[in-house]
N, C-alpha and C positions, 0 to 999 in steps of 0.2 A: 158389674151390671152393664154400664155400656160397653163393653168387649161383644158381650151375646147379644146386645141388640144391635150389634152394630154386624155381627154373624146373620141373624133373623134376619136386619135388612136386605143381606147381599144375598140370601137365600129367594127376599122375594122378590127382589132383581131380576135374578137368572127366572124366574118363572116369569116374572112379564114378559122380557123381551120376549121367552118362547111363545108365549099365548099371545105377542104383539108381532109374531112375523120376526122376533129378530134371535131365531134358533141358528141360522147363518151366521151369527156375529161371535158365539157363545160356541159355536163346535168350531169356528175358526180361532178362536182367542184361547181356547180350555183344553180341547180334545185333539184337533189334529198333530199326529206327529210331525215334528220338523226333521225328516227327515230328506236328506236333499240327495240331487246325483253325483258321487265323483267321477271322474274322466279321468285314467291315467292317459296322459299325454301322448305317451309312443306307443300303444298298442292298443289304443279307446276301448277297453274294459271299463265297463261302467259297474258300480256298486251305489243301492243306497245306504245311507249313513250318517253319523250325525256326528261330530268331532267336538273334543273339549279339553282345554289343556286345564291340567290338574293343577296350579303351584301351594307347595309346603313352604310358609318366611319363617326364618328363624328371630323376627323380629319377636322383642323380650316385651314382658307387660306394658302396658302404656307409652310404647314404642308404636309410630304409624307405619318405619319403613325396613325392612331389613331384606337380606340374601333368600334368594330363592334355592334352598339345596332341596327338593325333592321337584321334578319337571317331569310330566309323564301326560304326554298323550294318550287319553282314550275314545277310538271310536266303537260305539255303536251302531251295529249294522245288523239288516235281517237273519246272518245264519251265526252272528258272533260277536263278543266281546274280549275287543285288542288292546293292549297297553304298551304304549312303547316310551321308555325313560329315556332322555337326557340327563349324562352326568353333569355336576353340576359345575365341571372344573373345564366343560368344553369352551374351547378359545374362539371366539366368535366377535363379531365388529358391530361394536353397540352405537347406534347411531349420534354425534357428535361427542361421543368420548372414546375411540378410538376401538383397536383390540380389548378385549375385556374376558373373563370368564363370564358363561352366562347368566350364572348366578346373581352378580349385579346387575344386571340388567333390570328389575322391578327394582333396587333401587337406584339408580339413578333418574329413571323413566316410571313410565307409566306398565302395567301388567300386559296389556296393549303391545307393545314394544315387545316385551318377552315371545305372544304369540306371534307377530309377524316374523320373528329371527326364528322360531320354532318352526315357521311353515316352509321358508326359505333353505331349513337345515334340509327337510324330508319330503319336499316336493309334493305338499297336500294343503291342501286349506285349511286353518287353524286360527277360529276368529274367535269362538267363545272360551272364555277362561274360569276359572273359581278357585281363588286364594282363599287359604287356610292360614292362620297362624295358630301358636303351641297353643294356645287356651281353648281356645275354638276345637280344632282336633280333638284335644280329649273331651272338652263338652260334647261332642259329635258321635265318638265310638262311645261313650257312656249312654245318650240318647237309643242308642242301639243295643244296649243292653251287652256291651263287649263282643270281641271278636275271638273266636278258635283258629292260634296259628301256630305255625310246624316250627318251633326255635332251632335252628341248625347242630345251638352250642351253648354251654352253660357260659350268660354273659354277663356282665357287671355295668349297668349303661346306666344316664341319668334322664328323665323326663326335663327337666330345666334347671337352671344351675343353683347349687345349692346340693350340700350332702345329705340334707331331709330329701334331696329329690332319687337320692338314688334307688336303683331298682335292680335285681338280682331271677333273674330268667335260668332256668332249667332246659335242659334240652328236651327236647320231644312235642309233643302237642300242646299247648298251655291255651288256658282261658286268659286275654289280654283287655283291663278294662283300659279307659283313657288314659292314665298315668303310665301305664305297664306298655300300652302301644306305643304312646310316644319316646320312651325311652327304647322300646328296641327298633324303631325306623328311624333312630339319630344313630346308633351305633357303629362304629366303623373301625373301632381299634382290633384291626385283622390285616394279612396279606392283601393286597389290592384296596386296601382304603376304600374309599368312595366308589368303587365297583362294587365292595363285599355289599356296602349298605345301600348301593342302588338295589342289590338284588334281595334285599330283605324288603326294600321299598312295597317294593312288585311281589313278594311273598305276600304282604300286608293286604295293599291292595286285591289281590288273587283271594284270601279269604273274604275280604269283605265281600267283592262281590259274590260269591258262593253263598254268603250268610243273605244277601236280597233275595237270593232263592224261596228261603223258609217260608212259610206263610203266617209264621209268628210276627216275620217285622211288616207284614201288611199291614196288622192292627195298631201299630207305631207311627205311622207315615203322617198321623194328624199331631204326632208331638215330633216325628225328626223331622218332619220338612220348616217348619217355623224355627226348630234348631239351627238346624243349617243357614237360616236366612241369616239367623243374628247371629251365627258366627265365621261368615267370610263374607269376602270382596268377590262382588261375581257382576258380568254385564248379560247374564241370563234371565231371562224372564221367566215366569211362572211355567209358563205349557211348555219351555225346555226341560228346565227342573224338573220336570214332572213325567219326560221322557226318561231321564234318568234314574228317578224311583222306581218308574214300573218297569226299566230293562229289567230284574228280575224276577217281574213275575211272567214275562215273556219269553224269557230265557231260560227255564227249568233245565232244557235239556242242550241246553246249547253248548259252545265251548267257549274258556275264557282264557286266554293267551297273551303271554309276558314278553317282552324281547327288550334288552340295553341296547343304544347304538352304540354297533363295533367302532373301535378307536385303538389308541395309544395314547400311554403317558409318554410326556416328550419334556425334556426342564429349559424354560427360556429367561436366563438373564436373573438365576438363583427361584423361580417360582416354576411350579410344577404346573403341566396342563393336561386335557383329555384332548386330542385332537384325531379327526375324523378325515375318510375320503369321500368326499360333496357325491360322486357317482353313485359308493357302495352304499352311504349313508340312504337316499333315496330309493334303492335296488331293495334294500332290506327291509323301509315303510311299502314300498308296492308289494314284496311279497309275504308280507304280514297284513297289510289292511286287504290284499284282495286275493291274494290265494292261502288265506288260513298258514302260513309258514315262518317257524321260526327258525333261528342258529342260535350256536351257544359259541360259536368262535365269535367271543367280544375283545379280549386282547391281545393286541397283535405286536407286532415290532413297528419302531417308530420308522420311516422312511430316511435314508441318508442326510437327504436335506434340510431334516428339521430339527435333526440330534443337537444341540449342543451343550459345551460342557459347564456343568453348573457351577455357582458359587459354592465354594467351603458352607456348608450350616455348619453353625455350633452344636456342640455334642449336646444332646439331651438327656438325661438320667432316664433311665428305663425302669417302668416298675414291674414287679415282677408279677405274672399273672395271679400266681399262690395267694400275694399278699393283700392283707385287706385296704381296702380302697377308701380315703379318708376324706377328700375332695373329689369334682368333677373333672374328667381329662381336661388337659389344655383345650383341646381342640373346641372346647365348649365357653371358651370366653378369646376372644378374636375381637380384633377392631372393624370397622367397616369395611365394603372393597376398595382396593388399591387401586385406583385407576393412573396409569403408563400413562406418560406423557405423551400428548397428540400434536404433530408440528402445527405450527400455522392457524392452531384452534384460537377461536375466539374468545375474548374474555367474557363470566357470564355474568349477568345482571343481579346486582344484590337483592334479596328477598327478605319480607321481612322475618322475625322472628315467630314463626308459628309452631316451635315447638318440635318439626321433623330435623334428623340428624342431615349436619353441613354436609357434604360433599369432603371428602376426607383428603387430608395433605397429598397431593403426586408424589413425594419425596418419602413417605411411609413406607417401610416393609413390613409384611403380616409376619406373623409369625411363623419360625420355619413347621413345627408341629404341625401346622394348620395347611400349609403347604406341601404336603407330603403323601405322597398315596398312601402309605400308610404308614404301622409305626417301626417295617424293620427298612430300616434307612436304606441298605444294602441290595435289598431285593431288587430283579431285572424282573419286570414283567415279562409273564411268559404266553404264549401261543396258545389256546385252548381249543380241542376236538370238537370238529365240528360235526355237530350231527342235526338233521333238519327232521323237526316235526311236523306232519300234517293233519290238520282236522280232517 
């Protein structure tokens, strides 16, 4: 009872201010899009657009902080919708703890942090974020009544750990509620690791937004947008949010477009990385945010300079695909990020005990499993054809 009167009220709210002159306050605060102008720097192409970095934590129940492995910019713009992934194993310099994957990055720091090394990566403004963690996700694609997506391959992945969590995917089209998405946008026991399941990310992603299309989830927006609230971290407010519900119904006919930033794996000092060239990197967000263009040449050879040669891993048992699966891969129970020692860093200040995970030993190695682009240890990443799509 007071939830609806507390609706009624703000209903007769919004009618006062309008019959009080304050219809300016209410299409400023509700209705205008925020969409803003970008400026590419060396050729002043302007687009409007609205930017928002997506992060998936693999932080566990009752857990406040964990690794960001899904990173995918989306902007929204008048003739399209762009997503562009960071892997999660890119080596980048997190501020006061040195080189890092940028995966740590939201944990060590703030989400914040994540979008400013995001904007620095692709040469665009990148200030609003919306974190997800596992619960919240499936609560989110279940609010939506599941998603219809293209399984590449018959796969054996887990939603969260635990063998009650496993889940078992068919190749071809499949209805994917919350449980069945999350375990196949964690999946990555394939050739290129963390590329295979960035690109299933953006598969994932690519239906849902097709599914904003329907006008079936119009009639949902009054139970998923409250979803969504109580289940992430976001510094969005309403009338952003609410750019991103109706991109759908605005974009019936438009195009939606996926791109990984091209890189290499490169192994430094027994841990494996994605690293990137700062040029190409920005070359490939300008011609995907402004002239509708993708590539599919995402991995490349590593540069001379950055090859070197790894530690001995310990041999892993390898299971065999055949055989049935009794527990969750390794790669689903990991300790927090490692964070390399920083010279001359300062020591930090003891905090009290409020229940988030310490800052983990320098002197920690993760596991090699976890550390591997994927599971055939052997494999040289190879070159992929490049072929460029135009909207």
């Amino acid at each position: 009872m007071k939830t609806r009167g507390k609706v009624i009220i703000s209903i007769i709210l919004i009618f006062g201010l309008i019959l009080g002159g304050g219809a300016w306050w209410v299409k400023k605060n509700l209705f205008d899009e925020p969409f803003v102008t970008h400026v590419d720097p060396t050729t002043g192409k302007t687009i409007k657009a609205f930017n928002v970095l997506l992060l998936g934590s693999d932080a566990r129940p009752n857990e406040k902080k964990g690794r960001t492995d899904a990173i995918i910019v989306v902007q929204v713009s008048q003739d399209r919708i762009s997503m562009l992934s960071i892997p999660r194993d890119t080596r980048v310099d997190i501020p006061g703890h040195g080189k890092q994957k940028i995966n740590a990055a939201a944990y060590f720091e703030k989400p914040e942090v994540t979008a400013e090394i995001v904007s620095e990566i692709i040469g665009q403004p990148v200030h609003k974020y919306i974190l997800v963690r596992w619960e919240g996700f499936m609560n989110i694609v279940d609010a939506l009544g599941g998603v219809d997506v293209d399984i590449p391959k018959n796969i054996t992945s887990y939603s969260m750990d635990g063998v009650e969590n496993r889940v078992d995917l068919k190749q071809g089209i499949q209805h994917l509620d919350g449980k069945a998405a999350l375990a196949f946008v964690r999946f990555r026991n394939a050739p290129l690791g963390d590329i295979y399941r960035v690109n299933n990310q953006l598969e994932f992603m690519k239906a849902l937004a097709e599914k904003s299309k329907q006008p079936s989830v119009l009639l949902k927006l009054p139970t998923v947008l409250p979803e969504l609230y109580r289940n992430v971290d976001t510094n969005m407010n309403l009338k952003e949010l609410m750019v991103l519900a109706k991109a759908g119904m605005d974009f019936k006919d438009s195009t939606v477009l996926t791109q990984a930033l091209p890189g290499y794996f490169f192994n430094l000092n027994g841990i494996c990385y994605w690293g990137f060239d700062p040029v190409q990197a920005q070359q490939v967000t300008y011609d995907l945010f402004f002239n509708g263009m993708t590539t599919s040449k995402v991995v490349m050879e590593a540069p001379p300079e950055v090859i070197s040669t790894p530690k001995k891993q310990p041999q892993v048992a390898q299971q065999p695909v055949e055989k049935e699966v009794v527990s969750p891969p390794q790669e689903d129970k990991v300790d927090e990020p490692t964070e390399e020692p920083v010279e001359d860093q300062p020591e930090k200040e003891e905090k009290p005990d409020d229940g988030t995970p310490a800052d983990p030993d320098p002197n920690k190695t993760l596991d090699p499993i976890e550390e591997t682009p994927g599971d055939n240890k052997d494999q040289q990443p190879t070159e992929l054809n490049v072929t460029i799509e135009k909207s």
